[in-house]
C-alpha angles and dihedrals in degrees: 000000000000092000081055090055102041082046087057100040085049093058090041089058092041093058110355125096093273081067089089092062093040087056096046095043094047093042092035081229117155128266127205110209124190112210140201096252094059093258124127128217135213123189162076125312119214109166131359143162144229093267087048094252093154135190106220131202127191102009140193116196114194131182143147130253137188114255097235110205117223090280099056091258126135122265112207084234124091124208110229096222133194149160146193120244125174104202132025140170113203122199102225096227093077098055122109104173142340127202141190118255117230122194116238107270110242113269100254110235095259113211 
């Protein structure tokens, strides 16, 4: 009974959603995860679990605030705001959606 479980957790990780997070934690490759606060997430997996609880290294938390004038009113403008963390542990139930992030592809010579 448990071989037929392991068996069965083994394909879900091989071509289920949790693939995403497989690939990035065995090619050490970058994920972008969209959270429930409205702040994005850039980084490298390096463990997780089936509810997406994840271990992060080298992170890049990114959001949006509102730019504040000297009386405490509301600009139109927002601040794109950010900030480095080395290590994070993120609790899976706050997690949207996570993508895999692709490099630019190089710009072809045109003629």
């Amino acid at each position: 009974m448990a071989v037929v479980a392991v068996k069965k957790l083994q394909e879900e990780l091989k071509v289920g959603p949790l693939s995403i997070l497989q690939d990035s934690v065995l090619n050490n490759t970058q994920v972008l995860i969209n959270c429930r606060n409205n702040k994005k997430i850039l980084g490298r997996i390096k463990m997780f679990d089936r509810h997406m609880n994840m271990v992060l290294e080298n992170v890049r938390e990114m959001w949006v605030e509102n730019a504040r004038n000297g009386k405490g009113n509301k600009c139109k403008k927002n601040v794109n705001m950010d900030r480095f963390i080395s290590k994070m542990f993120l609790r899976g139930d706050s997690v949207i959606l996570v993508v895999k992030n692709t490099p630019k592809p190089e710009n072809p010579i045109q003629k």
